[in-house]
C-alpha positions in Angstrom: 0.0 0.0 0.0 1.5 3.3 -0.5 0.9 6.4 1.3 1.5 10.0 2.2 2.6 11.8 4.6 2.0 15.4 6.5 5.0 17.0 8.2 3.9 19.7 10.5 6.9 21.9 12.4 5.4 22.4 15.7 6.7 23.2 19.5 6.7 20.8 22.7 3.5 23.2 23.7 1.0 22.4 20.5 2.5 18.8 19.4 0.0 16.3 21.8 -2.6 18.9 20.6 -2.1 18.9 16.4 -1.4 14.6 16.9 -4.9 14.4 18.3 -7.0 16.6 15.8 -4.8 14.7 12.9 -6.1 11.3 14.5 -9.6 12.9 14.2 -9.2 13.9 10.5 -8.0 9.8 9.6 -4.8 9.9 10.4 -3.3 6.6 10.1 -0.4 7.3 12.6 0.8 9.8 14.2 4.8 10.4 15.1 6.4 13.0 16.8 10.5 13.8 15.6 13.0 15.9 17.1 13.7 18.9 14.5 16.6 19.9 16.0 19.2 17.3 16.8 18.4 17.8 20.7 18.8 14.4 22.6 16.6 13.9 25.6 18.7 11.2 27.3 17.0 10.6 30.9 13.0 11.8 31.7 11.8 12.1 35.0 9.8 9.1 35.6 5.8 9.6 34.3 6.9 12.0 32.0 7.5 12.0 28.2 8.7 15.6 26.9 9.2 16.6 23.7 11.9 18.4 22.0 11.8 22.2 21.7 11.5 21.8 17.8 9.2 18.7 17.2 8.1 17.6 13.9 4.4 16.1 14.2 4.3 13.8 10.9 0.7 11.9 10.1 0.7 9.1 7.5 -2.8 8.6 5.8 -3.2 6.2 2.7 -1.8 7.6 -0.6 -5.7 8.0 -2.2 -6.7 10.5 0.5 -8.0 14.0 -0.2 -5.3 16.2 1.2 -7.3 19.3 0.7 -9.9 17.9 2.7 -7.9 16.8 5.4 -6.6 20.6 5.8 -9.6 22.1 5.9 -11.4 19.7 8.4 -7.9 20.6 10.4 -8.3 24.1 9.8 -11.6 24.0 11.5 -10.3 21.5 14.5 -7.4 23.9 15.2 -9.5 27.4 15.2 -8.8 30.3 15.7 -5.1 28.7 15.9 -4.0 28.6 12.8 -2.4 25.3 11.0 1.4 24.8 11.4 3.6 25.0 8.4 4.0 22.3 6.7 5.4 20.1 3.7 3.7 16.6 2.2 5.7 14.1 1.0 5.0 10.7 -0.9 6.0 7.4 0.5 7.3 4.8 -1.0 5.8 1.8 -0.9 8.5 -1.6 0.3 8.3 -3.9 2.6 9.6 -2.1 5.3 10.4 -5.4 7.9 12.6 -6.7 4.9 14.3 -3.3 4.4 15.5 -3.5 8.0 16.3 -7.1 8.2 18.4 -5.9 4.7 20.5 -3.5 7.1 21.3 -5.6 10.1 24.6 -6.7 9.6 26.5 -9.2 11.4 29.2 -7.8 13.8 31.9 -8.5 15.7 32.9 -7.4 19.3 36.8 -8.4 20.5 38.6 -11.2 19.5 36.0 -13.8 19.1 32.3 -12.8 19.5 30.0 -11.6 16.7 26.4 -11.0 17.1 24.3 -12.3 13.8 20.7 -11.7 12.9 19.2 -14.9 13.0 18.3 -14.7 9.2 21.8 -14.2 8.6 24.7 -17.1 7.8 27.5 -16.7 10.7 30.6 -15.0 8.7 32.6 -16.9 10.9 30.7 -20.4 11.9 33.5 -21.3 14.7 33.2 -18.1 16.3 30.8 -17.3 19.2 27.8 -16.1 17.4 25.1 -14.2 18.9 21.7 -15.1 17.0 19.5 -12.4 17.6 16.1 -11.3 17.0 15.8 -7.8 18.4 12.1 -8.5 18.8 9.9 -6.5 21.5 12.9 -5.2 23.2 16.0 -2.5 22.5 19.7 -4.4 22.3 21.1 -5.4 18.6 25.0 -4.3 19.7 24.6 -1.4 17.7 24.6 1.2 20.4 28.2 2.4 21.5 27.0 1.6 25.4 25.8 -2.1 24.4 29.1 -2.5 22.4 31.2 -1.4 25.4 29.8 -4.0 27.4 30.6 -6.7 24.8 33.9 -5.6 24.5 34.3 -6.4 27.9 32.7 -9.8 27.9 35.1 -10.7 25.0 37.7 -10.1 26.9 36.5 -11.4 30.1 36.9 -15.2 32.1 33.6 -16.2 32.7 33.8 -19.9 33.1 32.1 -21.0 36.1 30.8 -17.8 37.1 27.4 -16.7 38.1 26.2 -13.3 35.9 23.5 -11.0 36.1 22.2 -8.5 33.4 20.1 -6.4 35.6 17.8 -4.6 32.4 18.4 -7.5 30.8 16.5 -5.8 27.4 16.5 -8.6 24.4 19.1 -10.0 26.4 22.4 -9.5 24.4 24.5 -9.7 27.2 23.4 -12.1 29.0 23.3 -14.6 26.2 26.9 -13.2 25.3 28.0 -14.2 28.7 26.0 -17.7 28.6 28.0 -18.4 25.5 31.0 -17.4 26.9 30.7 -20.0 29.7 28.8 -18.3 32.4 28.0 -21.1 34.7 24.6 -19.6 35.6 23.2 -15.9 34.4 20.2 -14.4 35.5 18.4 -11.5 33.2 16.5 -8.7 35.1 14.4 -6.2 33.5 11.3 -3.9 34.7 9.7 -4.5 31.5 7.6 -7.9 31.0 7.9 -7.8 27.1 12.1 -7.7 27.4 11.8 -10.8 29.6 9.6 -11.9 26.9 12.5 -11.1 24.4 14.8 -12.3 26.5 13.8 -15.9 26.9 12.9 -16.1 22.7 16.9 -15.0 22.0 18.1 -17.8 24.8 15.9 -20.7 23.2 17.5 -19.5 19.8 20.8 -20.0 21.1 20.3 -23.1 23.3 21.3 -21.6 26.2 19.4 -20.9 29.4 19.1 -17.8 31.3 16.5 -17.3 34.0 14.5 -14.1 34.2 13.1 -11.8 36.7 11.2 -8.3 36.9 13.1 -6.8 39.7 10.6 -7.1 42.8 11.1 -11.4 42.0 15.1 -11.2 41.7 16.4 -13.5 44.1 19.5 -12.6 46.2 22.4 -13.8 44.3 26.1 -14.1 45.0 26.9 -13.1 41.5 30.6 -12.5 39.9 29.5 -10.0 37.7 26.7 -7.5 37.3 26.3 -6.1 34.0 23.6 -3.1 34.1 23.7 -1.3 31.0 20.8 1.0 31.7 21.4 4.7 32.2 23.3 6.7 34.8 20.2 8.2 36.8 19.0 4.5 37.6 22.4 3.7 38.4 22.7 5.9 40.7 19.9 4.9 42.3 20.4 1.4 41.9 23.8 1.2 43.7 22.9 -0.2 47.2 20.8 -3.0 45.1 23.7 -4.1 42.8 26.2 -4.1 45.2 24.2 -6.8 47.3 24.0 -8.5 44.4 27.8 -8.8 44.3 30.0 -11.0 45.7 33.5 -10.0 47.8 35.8 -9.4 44.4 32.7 -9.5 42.1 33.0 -7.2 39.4 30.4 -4.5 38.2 30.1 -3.5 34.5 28.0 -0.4 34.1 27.3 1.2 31.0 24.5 3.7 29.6 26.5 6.4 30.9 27.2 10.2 29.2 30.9 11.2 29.5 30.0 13.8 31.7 28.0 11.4 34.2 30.9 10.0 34.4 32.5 11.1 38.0 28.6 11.2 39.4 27.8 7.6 38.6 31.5 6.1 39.8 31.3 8.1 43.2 28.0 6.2 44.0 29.9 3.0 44.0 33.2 4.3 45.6 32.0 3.0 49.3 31.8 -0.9 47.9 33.6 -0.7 44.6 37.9 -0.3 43.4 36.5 1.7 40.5 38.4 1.7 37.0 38.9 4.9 35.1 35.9 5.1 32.3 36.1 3.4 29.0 35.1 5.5 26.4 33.0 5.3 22.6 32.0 8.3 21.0 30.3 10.4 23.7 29.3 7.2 26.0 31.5 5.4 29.1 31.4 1.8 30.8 32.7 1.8 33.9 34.2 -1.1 35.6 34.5 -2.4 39.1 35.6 -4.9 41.8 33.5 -5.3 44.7 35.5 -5.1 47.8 36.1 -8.0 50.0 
């Protein structure tokens, strides 16, 4: 099917506004796009801003009467008046094959690639990562997940107990399966990534028990990944430092350089903290739990 799409400039103040009156005029979807490169890294919990330049784009099917469609806004948005605004075709593809086209395999250290699972291994005696990203954010793309592989390559896991505390699809804690964990335990606040989670360890015959946080159980782990952002980390500290054994080490990553110093003095009391690792503007910080 193909379709067409209105792409309104708007402001944080009349975006939730224009999204509903274009749902009222047919609107197929309805997305909202930051206009002016500005990340929004960490929101306050039970809040969702917006960006101080937001594009509002509505798709509608490619037959529609755009005319129509501005006039019924016009009236919806009186005496305000309509946002400018360009329309643009859309092509028609199949959009889940055009993303499957661009996930590449990739490879992390010395010896561990993650693969889509409709991929062929580019190195079949590797460790290879199938993944399906499914419900849940964690292909390896991400300079914060790729810091934590990079330390998992390099890492001696054999025998060990691991937990990825927000687990996501559960990339690392498959890694560190694969990379023989001796037991690893995914945690995540999000039912749908534990959902995610278990589909990626069935399609790499490995087993990884998962929790919401509330059911964790209280494990003497030898490493904690959490790869989550530096606000929760903060918070979390007392939580993943139980969760730590005497000489356990922490892996913590989702971090802005400039968290940096805020994050590591959290863990200072329990932790021998390493100086950050750094990709592109992000940090892992590393750890050992103090006997």
């Amino acid at each position: 099917m193909a379709w067409i799409q209105f792409i309104f400039n708007s402001t944080p103040l009349g975006a939730d506004s224009l999204s509903e009156f274009l749902s009222d005029c047919g609107a197929s979807a309805v997305t909202f796009e930051d206009n002016a490169d500005q990340p929004i890294y960490e929101p306050e919990i039970g809040t969702t801003p917006l960006w101080q330049a937001t594009n509002v784009i509505a798709l509608f099917e490619a037959d529609v009467n755009t005319q129509g469609i501005l006039t019924q806004l016009t009236k919806l948005m009186a005496p305000i008046a309509i946002p400018s605004y360009r329309i643009e075709a859309i092509e028609d593809k199949d959009w889940v094959r055009e993303w499957m086209d661009n996930f590449h395999p990739m490879c992390f250290g010395e010896k561990l690639w993650i693969c889509p699972s409709w991929r062929q291994p580019p190195k079949p005696d590797a460790i290879n990562i199938l993944l399906d990203p499914g419900l849940a954010f964690g292909t390896g793309t991400h300079p914060t997940t790729a810091l934590c592989l990079n330390w998992l390559d390099q890492a001696d896991l054999k025998n060990k107990t691991v937990i990825d505390y927000g687990c996501g699809s559960g990339i690392l804690a498959i890694a560190a399966a694969l990379l023989g964990a001796k037991k690893v335990i995914g945690v995540d606040t999000d039912p749908q990534a534990l959902e995610a989670t278990q589909a990626n360890a069935e399609r790499n015959n490995v087993q990884i028990a998962t929790y919401l946080p509330q059911d964790c159980p209280n494990e003497n782990a030898d490493v904690v990944l959490a790869n989550i952002l530096a606000g929760p980390l903060q918070t979390l500290a007392p939580i993943l430092a139980r969760l730590c054994r005497p000489c356990a080490d922490i892996i913590l990553s989702g971090i802005l350089e400039s968290q940096a110093d805020i994050v590591s003095s959290c863990y200072q009391s329990t932790f021998t903290m390493q100086s950050p690792t750094q990709k592109e503007e992000w940090v892992r910080l590393v750890g050992r739990r103090n006997d």
